[in-house]
C-alpha positions as CSV (number, residue, x, y, z in Angstrom):
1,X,95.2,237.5,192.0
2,X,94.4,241.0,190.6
3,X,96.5,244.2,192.6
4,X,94.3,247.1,191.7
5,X,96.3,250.5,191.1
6,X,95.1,253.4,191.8
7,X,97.5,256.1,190.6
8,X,95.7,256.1,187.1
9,X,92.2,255.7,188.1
10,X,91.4,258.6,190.3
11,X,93.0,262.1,190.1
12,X,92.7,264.8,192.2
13,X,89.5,266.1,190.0
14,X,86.6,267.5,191.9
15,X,83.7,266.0,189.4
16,X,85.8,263.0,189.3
17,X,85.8,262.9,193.3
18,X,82.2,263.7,192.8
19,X,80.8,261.7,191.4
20,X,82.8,258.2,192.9
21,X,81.9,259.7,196.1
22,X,77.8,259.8,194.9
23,X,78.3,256.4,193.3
24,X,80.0,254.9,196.4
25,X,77.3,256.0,198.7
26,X,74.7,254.9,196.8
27,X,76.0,251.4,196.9
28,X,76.4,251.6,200.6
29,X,72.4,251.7,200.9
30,X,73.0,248.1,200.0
31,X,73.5,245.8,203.6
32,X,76.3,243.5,202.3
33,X,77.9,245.6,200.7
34,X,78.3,247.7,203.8
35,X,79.8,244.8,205.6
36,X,82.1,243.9,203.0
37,X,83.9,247.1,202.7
38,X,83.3,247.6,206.2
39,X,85.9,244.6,206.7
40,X,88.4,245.8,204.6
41,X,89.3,248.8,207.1
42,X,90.4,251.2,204.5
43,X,89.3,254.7,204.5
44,X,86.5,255.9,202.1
45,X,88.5,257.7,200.2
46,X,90.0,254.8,198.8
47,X,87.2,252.5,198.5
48,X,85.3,254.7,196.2
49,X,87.8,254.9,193.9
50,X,86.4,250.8,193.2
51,X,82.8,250.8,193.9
52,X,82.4,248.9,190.3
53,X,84.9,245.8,191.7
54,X,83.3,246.3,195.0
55,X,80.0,245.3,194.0
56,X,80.9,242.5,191.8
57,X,82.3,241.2,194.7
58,X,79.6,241.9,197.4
59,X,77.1,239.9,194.6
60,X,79.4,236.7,195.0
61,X,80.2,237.5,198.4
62,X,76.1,237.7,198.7
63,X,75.7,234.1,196.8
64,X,78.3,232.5,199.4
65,X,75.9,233.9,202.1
66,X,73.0,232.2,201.1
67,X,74.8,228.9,199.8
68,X,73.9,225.4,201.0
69,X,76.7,223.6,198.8
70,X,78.5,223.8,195.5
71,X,75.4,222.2,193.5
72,X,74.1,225.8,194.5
73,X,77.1,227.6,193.6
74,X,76.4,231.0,191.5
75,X,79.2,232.3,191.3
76,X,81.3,232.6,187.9
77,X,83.9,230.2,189.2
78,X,82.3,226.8,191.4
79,X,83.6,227.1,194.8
80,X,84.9,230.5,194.5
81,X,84.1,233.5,195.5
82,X,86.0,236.8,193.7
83,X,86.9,238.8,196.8
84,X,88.9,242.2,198.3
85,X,91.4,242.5,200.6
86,X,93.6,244.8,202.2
87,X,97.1,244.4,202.0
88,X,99.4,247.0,203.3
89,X,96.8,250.1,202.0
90,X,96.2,248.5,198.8
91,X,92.8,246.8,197.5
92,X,93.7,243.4,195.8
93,X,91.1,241.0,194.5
94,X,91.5,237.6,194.0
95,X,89.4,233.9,193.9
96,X,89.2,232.5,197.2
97,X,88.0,229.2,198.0
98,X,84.8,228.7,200.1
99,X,83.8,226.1,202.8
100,X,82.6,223.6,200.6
101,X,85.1,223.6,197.9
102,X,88.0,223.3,200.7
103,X,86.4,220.1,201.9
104,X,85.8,218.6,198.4
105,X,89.6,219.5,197.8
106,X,90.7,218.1,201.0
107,X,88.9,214.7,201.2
108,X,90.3,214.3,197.4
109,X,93.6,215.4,197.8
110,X,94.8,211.5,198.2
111,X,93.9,210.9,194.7
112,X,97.6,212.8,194.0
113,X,99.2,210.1,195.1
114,X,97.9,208.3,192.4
115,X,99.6,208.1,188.8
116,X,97.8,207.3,185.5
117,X,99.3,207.1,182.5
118,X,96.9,206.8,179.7
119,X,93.9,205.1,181.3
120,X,90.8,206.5,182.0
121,X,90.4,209.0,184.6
122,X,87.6,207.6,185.9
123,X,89.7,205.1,188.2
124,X,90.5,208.3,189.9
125,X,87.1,207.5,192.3
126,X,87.0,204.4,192.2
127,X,86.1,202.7,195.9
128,X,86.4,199.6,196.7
129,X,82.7,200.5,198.6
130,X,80.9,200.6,194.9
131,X,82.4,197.8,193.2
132,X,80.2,195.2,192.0
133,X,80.1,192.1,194.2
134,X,77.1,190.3,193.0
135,X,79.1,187.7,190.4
136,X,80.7,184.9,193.1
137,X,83.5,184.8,190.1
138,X,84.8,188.0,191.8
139,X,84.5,186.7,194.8
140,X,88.6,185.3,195.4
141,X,89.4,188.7,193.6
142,X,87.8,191.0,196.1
143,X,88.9,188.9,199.4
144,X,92.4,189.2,198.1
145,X,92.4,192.7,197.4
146,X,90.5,193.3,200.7
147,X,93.4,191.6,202.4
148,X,95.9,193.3,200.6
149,X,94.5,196.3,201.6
150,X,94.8,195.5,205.2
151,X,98.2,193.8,205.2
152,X,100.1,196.4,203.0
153,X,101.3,198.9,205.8
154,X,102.8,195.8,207.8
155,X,104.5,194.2,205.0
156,X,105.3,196.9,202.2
157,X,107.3,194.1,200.3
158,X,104.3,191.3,199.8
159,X,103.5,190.0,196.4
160,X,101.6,191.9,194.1
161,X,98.9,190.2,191.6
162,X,98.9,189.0,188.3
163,X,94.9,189.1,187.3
164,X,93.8,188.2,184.7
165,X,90.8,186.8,182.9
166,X,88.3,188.0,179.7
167,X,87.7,191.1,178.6
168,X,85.2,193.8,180.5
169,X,85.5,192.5,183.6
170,X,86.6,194.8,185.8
171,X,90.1,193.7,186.5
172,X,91.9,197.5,186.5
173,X,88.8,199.0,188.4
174,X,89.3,196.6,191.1
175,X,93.4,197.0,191.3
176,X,92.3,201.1,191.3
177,X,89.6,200.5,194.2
178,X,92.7,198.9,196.0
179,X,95.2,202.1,195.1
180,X,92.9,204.3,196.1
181,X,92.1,202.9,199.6
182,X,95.8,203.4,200.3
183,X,96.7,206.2,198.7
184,X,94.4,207.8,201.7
185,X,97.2,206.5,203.5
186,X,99.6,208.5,201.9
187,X,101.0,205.4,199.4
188,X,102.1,206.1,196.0
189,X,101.1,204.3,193.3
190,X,100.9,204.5,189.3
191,X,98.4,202.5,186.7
192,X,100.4,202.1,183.3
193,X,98.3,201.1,180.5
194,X,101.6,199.2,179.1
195,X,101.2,199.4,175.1
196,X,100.5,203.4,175.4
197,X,103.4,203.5,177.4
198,X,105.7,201.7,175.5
199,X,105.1,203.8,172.6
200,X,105.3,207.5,174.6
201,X,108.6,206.1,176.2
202,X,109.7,205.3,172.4
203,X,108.4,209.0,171.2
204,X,110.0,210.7,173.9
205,X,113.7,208.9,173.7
206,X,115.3,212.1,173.3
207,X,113.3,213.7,175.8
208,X,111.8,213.3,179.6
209,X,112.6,209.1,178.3
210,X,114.1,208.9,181.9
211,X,112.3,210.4,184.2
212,X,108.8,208.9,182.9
213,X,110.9,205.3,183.3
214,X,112.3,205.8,186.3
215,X,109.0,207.1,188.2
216,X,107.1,204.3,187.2
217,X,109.9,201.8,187.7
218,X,110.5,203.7,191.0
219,X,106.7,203.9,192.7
220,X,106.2,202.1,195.6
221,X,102.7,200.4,193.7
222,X,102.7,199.6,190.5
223,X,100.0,198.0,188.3
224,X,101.2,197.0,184.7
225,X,98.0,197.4,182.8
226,X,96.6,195.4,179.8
227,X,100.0,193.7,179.8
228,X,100.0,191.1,176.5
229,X,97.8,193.8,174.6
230,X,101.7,195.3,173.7
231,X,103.3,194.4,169.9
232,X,106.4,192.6,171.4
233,X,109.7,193.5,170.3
234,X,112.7,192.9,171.4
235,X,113.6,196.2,172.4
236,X,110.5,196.6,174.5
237,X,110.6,193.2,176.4
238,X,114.7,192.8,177.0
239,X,115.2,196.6,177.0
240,X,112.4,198.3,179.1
241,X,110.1,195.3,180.2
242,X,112.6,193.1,182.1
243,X,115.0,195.5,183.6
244,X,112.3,197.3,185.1
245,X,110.6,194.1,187.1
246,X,114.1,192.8,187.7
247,X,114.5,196.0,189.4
248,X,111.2,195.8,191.1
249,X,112.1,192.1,191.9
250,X,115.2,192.9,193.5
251,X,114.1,196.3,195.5
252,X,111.1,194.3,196.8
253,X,108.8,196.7,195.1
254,X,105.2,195.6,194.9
255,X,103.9,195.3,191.3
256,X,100.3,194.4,189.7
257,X,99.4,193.2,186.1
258,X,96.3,192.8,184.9
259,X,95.9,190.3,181.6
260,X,93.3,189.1,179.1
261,X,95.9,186.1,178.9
262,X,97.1,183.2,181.4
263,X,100.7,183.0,182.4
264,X,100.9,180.5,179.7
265,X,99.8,182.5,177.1
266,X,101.7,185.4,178.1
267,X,104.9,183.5,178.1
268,X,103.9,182.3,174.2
269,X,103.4,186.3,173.7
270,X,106.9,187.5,174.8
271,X,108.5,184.4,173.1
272,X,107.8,185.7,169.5
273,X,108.8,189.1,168.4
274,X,108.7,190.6,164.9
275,X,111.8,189.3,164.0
276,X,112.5,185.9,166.2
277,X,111.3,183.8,168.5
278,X,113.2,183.3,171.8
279,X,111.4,181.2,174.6
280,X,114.2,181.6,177.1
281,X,113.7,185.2,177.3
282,X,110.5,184.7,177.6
283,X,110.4,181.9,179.9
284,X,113.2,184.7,182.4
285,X,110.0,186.9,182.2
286,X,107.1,185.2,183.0
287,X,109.5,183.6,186.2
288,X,109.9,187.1,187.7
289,X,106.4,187.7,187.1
290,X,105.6,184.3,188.6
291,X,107.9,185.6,191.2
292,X,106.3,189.0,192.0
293,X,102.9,188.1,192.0
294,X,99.9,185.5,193.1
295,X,97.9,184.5,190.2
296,X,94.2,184.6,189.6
297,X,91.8,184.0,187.0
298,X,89.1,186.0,187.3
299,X,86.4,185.3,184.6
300,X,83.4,187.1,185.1
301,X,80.3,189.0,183.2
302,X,81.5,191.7,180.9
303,X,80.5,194.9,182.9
304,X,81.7,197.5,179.5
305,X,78.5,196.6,177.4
């Protein structure tokens, strides 16, 4: 928002007053730009003082007019329109949202409510109405999710899902489809792609360490991306990993994981670490999982090539 001010830009200067006065009325021959200053209800002698701003903002004001959408937008900024207004004597101009763009804002505004920390943003839109449903593999996938979907309001503490199956398939677009749907219900959710995280939590120790852990471990949804993609240590598994699905676990927090590796496999994966090999820490893991989730395999045609 720009407040004009007009103590420096027009003095009491008859050639001055002259000639904003000439080039004032001259731009008043034009229709719109009559009715735009004509709404303000200031007095001429004000106006004139910013025919220039005036009629950059009668030609966007002009483009809204004759606007069918933002496709069509002409104006410098898409979906804005740089506009005057009077407040209390005083011209001020600012960018003020038209029609269109206020629809486009408000049937997106649910995607807010969804969290994602380093994944593409492309799961932002995704819709459970454009997945792909023509593989039968995907078939258990979808009807559970499609459930899900259904059942979550009535039972906020149900199992989450631990999917998993080869690479490309669409396992994290599907999980998204499924956040989205609800977070047009006002749900919160977050997508972690885990190994990214595990190393921005490890970067940021002496910094926002707790507040990035805590939202995520915190969220009503949760989907654990990629999980088994991660370098185990033991600091990441018995430090961050299982306190914060114990904690899910025990709040009856709802929590996803998606997996290029079986429970069996990912149970070998958190057994060996760089510098040991412990299968009963492992084996505590995988039984909260085990615990938090229903377990599908979901091996389907690689969708990424």
């Amino acid at each position: 928002m720009k407040k004009i001010d007009e103590t420096n830009l027009f003095r009491k200067d008859p050639k001055i007053e002259q000639q904003l006065r000439k080039e004032f009325n001259q731009a008043l021959e034009n229709e719109e730009f009559r009715l735009l200053v004509t709404k303000l209800h200031l007095k001429e002698d004000v106006l004139m003082k910013y025919t220039s701003s005036l009629e950059d903002a009668c030609s966007e004001f002009s483009n809204c007019l004759k606007c069918k959408g933002l496709i069509e937008c002409k104006n410098k900024l898409n979906g804005f329109a740089y506009l005057p207004s009077n407040q209390n004597g005083n011209i001020v101009f600012e960018y003020k949202a038209c029609k269109y763009r206020k629809d486009v804002d408000k049937k997106n505004k649910y995607k807010n409510n969804v969290y994602l920390f380093n994944t593409p943003k492309e799961l932002k839109n995704a819709k459970m109405r454009d997945i792909y449903k023509e593989d039968k593999k995907r078939y258990e996938t979808i009807k559970w999710l499609t459930n899900f979907i259904k059942t979550y309001n009535s039972n906020e503490t149900q199992k989450g899902l631990y999917l998993h199956g080869n690479f490309g398939c669409g396992k994290t677009y599907l999980v998204a489809a499924t956040f989205n749907e609800l977070a047009k219900e006002g749900i919160k959710s977050a997508i972690v792609f885990w190994p990214e995280f595990l190393r921005n939590l490890k970067a940021n120790f002496n910094g926002n360490f707790n507040e990035m852990y805590e939202s995520v471990k915190k969220i009503p949804l949760l989907l654990i991306d990629d999980i088994g993609a991660e370098n185990t240590t033991a600091w990441g598994r018995d430090e961050i990993f299982c306190p914060l699905i114990q904690y899910r676990m025990e709040e009856g927090l709802t929590t996803f994981f998606t997996s290029n590796l079986n429970i069996k496999e990912l149970e070998e994966h958190f057994s060996i670490s760089k510098d040991s090999v412990d299968h009963v820490k492992a084996g505590r893991i995988i039984s909260r999982i085990i615990q938090l989730t229903d377990d599908i395999e979901m091996i389907s045609q690689n969708l990424r090539k």
